[in-house]
Backbone bond lengths (Angstrom), bond angles and torsions (degrees), N, CA, C in turn:
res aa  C-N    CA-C-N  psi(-1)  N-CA   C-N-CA  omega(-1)  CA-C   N-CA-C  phi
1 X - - - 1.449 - - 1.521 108.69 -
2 X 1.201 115.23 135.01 1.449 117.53 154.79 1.218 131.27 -58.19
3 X 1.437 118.14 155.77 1.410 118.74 149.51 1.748 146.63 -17.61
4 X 1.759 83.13 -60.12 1.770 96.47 -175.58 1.499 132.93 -48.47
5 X 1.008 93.76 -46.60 1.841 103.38 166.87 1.542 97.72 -69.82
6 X 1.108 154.35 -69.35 1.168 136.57 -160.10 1.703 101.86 -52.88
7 X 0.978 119.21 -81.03 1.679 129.83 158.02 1.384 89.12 10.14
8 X 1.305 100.54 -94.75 1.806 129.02 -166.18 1.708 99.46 -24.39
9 X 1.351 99.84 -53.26 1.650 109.14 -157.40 1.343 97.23 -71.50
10 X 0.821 129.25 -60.50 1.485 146.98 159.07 1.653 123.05 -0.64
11 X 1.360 82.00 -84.22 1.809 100.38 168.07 1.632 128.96 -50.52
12 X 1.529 95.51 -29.97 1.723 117.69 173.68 1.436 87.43 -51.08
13 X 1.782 105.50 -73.30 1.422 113.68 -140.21 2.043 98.64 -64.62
14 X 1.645 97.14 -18.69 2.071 76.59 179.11 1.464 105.84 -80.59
15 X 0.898 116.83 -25.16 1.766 121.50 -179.45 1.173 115.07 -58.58
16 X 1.655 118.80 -26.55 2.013 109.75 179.23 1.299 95.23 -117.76
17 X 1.709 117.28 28.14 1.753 107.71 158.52 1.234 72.60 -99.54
18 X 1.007 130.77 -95.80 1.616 136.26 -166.58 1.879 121.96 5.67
19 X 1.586 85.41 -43.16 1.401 102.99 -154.38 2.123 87.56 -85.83
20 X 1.282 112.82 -37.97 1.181 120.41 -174.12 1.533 122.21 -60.87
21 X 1.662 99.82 -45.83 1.503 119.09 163.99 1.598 116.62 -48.61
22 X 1.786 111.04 -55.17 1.401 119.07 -166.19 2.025 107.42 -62.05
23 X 1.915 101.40 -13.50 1.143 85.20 -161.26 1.792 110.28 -102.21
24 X 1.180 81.59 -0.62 1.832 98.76 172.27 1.883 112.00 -80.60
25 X 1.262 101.40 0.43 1.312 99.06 161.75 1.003 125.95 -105.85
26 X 1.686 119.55 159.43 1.754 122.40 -155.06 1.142 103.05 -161.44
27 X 1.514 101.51 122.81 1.621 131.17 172.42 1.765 103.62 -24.32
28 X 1.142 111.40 130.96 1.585 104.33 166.20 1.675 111.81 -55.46
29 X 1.079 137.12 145.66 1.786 147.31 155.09 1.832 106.70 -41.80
30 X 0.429 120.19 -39.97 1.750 125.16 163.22 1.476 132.46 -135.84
31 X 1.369 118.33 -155.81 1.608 109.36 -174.80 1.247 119.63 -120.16
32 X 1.389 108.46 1.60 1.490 110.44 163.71 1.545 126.65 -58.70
33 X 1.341 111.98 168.99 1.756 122.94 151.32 0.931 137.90 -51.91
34 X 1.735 109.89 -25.73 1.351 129.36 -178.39 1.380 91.91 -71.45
35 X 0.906 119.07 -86.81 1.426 150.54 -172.45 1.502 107.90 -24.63
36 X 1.211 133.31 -48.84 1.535 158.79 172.35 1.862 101.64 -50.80
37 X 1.504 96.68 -54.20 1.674 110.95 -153.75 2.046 92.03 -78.87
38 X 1.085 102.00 -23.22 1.989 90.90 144.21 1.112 118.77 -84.89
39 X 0.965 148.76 0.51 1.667 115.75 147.80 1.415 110.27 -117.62
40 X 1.557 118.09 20.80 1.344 95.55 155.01 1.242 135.87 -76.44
41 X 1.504 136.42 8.62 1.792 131.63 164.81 1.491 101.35 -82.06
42 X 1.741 116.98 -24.84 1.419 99.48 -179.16 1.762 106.19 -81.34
43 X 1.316 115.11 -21.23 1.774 96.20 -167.73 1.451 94.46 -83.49
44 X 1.985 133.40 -38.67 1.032 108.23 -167.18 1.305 124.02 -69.64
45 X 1.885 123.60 -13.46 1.403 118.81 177.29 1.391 104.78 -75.53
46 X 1.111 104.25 -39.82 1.802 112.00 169.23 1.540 116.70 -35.61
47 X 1.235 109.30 -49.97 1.624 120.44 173.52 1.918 110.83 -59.04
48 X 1.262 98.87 -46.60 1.277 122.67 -170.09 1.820 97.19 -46.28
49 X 1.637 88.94 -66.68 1.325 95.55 -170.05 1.477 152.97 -79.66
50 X 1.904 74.43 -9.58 1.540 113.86 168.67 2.115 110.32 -70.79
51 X 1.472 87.56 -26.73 1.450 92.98 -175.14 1.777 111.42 -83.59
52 X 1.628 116.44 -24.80 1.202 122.70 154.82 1.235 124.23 -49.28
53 X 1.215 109.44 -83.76 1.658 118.33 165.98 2.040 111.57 -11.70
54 X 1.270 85.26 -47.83 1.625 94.04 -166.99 1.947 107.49 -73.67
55 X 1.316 86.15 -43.71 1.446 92.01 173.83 1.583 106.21 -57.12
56 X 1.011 120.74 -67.64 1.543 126.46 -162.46 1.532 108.92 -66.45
57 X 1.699 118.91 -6.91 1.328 121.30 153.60 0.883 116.36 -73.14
58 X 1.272 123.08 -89.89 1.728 126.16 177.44 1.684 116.83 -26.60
59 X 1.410 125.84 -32.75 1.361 130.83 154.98 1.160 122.70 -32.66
60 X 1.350 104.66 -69.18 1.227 133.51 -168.59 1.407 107.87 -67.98
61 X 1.555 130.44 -57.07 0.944 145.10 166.00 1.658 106.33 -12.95
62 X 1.597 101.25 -65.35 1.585 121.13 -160.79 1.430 111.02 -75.91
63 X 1.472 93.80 -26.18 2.006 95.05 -159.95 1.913 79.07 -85.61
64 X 1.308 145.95 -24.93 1.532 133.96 172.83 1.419 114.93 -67.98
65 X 1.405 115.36 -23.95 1.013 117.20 -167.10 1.973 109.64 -81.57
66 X 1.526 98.66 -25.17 1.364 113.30 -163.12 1.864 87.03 -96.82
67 X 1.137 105.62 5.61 2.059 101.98 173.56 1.615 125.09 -105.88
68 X 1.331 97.39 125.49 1.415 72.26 175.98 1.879 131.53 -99.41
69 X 1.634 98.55 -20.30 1.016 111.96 179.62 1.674 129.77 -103.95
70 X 1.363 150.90 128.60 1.316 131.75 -173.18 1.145 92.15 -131.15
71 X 1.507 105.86 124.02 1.704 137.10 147.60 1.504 126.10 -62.40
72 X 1.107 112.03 142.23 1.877 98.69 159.15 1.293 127.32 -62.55
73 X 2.049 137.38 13.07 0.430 143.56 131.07 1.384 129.34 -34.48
74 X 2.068 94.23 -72.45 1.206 101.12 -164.77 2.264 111.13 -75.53
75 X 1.197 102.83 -2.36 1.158 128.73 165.08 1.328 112.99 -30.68
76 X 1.696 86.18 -74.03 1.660 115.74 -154.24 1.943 99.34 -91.79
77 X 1.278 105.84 -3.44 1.903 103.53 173.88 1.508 80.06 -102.16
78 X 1.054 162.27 -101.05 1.443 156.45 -178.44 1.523 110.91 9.64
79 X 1.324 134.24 -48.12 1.380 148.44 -147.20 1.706 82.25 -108.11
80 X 1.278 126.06 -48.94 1.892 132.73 -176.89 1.962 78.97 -48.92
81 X 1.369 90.01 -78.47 1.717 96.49 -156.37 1.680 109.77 -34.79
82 X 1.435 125.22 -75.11 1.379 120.69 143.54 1.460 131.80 38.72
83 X 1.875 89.90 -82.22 1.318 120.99 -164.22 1.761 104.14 -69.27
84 X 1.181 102.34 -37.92 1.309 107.26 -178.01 1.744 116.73 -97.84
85 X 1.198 107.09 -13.89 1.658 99.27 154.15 1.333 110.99 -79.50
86 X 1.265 126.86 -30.85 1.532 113.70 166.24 1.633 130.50 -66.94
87 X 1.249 107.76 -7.21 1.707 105.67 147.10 1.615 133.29 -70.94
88 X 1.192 109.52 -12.68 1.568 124.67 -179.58 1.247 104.37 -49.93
89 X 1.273 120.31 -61.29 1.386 117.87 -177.55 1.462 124.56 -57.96
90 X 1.464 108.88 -17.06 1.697 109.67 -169.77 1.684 81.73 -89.50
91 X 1.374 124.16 -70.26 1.434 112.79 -156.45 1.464 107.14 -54.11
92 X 1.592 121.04 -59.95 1.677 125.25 166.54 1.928 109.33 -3.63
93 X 1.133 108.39 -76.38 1.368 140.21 -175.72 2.149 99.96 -47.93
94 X 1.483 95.14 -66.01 1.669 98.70 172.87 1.630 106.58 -55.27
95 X 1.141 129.58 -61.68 1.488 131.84 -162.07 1.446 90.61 -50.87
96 X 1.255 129.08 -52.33 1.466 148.50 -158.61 1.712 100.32 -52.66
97 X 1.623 97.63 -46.53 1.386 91.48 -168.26 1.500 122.13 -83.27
98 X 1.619 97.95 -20.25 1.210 120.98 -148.99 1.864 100.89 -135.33
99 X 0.880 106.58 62.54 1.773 114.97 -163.02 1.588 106.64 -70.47
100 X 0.855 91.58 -43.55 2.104 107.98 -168.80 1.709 104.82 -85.10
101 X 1.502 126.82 -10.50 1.139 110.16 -167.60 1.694 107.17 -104.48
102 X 0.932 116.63 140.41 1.477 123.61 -173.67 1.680 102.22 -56.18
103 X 1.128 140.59 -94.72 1.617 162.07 -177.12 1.896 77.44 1.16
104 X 1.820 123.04 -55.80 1.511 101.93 -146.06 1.560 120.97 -80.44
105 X 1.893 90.77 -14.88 1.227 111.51 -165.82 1.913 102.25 -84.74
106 X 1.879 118.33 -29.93 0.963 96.09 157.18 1.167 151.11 -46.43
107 X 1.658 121.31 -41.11 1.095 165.92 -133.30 1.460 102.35 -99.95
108 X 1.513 89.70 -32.44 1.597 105.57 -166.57 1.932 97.87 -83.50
109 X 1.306 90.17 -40.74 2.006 101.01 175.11 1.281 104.94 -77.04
110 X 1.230 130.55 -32.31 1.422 111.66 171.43 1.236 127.83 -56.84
111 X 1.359 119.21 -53.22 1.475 125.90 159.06 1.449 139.87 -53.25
112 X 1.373 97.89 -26.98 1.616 105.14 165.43 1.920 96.77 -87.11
113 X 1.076 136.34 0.08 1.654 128.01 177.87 1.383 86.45 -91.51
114 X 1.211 108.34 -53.73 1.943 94.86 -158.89 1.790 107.02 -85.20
115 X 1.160 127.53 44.66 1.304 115.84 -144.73 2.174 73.35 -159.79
116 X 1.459 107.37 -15.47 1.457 104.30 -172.78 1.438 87.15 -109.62
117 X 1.259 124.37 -67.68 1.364 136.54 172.51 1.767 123.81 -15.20
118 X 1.770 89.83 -62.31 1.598 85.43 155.48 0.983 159.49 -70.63
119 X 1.704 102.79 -28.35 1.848 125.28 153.34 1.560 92.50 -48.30
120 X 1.391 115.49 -54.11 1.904 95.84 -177.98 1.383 120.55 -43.50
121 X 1.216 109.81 -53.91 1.556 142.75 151.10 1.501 101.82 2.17
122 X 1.616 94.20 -101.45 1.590 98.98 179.53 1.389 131.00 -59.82
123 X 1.542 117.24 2.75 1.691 111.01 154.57 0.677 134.79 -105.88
124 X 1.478 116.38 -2.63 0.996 116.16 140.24 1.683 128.68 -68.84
125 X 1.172 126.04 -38.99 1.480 121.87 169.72 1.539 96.43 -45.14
126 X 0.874 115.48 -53.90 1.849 117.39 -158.03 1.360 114.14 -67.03
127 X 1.254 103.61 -34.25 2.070 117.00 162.13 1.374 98.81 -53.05
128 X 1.275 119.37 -68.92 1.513 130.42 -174.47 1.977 106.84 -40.19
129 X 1.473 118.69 -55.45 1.105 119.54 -164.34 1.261 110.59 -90.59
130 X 1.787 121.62 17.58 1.685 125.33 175.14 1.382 94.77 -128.56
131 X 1.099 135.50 3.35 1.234 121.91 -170.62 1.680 146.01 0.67
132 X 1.457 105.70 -41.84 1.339 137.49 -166.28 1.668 97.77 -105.22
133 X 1.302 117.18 -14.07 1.601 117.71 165.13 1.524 128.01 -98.72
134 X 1.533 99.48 94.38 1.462 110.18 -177.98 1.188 118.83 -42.41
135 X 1.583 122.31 -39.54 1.317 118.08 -179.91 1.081 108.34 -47.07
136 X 1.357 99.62 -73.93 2.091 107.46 -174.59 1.579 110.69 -32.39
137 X 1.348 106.31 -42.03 1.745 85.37 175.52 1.484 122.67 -89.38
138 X 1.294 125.24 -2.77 1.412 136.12 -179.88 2.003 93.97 -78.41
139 X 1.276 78.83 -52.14 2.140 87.81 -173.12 1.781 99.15 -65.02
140 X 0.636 114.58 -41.56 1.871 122.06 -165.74 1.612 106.47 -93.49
141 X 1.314 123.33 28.37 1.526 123.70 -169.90 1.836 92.97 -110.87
142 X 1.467 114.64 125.66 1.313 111.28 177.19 1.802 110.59 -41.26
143 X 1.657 79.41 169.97 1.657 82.62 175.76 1.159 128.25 -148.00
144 X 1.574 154.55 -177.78 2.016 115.10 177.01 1.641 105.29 -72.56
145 X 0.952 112.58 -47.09 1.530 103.91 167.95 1.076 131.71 -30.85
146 X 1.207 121.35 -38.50 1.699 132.23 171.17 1.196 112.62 -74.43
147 X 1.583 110.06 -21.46 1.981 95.09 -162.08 1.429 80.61 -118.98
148 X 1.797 130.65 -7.94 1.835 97.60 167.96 1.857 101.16 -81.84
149 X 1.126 102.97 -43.87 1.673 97.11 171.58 1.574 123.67 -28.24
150 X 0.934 116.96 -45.18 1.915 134.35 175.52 1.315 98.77 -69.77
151 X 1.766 106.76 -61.32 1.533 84.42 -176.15 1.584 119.01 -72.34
152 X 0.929 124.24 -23.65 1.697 127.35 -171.83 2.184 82.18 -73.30
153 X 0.897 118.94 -83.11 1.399 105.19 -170.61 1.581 121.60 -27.96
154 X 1.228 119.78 -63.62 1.479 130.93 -178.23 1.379 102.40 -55.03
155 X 1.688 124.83 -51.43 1.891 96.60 160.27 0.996 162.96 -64.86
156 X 1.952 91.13 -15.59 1.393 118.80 -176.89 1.686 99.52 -64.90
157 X 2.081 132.88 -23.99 0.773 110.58 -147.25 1.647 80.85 -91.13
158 X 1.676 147.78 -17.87 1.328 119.15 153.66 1.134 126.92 -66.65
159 X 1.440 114.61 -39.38 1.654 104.47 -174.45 1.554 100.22 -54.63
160 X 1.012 160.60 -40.06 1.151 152.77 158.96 1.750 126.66 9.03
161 X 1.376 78.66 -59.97 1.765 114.41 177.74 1.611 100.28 -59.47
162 X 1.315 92.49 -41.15 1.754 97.39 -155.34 1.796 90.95 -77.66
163 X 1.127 102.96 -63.17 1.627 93.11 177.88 2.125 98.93 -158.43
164 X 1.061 95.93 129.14 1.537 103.38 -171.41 1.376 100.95 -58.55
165 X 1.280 141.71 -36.18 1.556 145.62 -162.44 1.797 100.75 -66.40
166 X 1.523 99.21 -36.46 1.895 92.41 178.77 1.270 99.36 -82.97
167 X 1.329 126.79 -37.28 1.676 97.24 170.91 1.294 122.75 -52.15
168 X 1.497 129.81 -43.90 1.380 139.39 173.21 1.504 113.60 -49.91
169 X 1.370 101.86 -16.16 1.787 93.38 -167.07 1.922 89.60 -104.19
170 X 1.323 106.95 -27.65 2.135 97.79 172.67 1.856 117.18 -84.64
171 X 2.038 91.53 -3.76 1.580 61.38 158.75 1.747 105.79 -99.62
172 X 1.368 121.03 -17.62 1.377 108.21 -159.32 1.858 94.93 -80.77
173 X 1.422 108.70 3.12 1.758 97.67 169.12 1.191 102.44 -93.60
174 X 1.548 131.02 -24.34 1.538 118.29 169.69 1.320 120.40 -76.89
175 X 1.605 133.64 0.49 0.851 129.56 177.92 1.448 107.82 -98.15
176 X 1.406 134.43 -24.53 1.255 153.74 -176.10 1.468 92.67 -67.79
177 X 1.684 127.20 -41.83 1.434 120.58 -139.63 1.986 71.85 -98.11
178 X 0.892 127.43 -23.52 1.445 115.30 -154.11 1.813 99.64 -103.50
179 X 1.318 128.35 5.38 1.518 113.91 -146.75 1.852 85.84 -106.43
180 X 0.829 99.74 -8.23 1.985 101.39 156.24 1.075 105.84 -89.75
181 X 1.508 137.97 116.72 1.555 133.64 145.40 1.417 113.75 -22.65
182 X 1.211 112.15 135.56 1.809 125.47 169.65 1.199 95.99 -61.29
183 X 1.409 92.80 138.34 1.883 117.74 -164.11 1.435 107.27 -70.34
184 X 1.353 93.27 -44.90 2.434 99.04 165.63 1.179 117.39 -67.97
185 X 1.508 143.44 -25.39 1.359 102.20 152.51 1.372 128.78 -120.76
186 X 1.329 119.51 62.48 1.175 142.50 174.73 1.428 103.55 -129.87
187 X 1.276 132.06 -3.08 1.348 133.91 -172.22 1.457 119.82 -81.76
């Protein structure tokens, strides 16, 4: 099997997180500053997460493009990854409501850990289902970016505890480290 349908399927499923996120937002009640500066924790995680989503497209985008073959493996790590970008919108939405309280901001690192984990996930399936294509394993070989990302995620889900604002600040450094496409499969 090719790529394209996975792609295809793919892109659907970021388009009605996207679409799900954009709709949990709400006009301020009047036209003041006051008024605005409540819903600013929901638009800036919104931004946050809008900028994930995007990342893990364009990723994704490149690392299909650099495949040639798909297994029901790499299927079923595709559908993992998925599963866990489709929580974005529930935690997005909680942090939003609930900015200052630890429990949302974990919740919020949990999902961005398992949401990295599985992109590991699926390149590895995809290494697995090219075997005989050096590229794929030259392009699909971890990298420090990948393993400070894991680690900055997996602490963010204690620092949390410690104060939700440093989790907020390791994801917006993992999003900084990621908002360039990886240089291997864009190459």
């Amino acid at each position: 099997m090719g790529t394209g349908r996975l792609e295809s399927f793919s892109d659907g499923v970021l388009a009605v997180i996207i679409t799900i996120m954009a709709f949990e937002l709400k006009t301020p009640i009047s036209s003041n500053v006051h008024a605005l500066s409540h819903r600013l924790p929901l638009l800036l995680v919104y931004v946050l997460s809008f900028a994930f989503i995007g990342i893990y497209w364009v990723n994704h985008h490149h690392l299909l493009h650099a495949t040639r073959l798909i297994s029901a493996g790499v299927m079923w790590a595709n559908l993992y990854l998925l599963f866990w970008l489709s929580l974005i919108p529930f935690v997005t939405a909680w942090v939003g409501a609930q900015h200052s309280a630890s429990l949302p901001a974990a919740c919020y690192a949990i999902v961005a850990n398992g949401s990295g984990l599985a992109f590991r996930l699926l390149s590895s399936a995809i290494r697995r289902a090219n075997p005989k294509d050096q590229t794929s394993s030259r392009i699909l070989s971890l990298t420090r970016k990948e393993n400070a990302s894991t680690l900055l995620y997996t602490s963010s889900i204690g620092l949390a505890f410690l104060s939700p604002y440093i989790a907020y600040a390791s994801f917006v450094i993992v999003a900084i480290l990621w908002f360039v496409p990886d240089r291997r499969l864009v190459a």
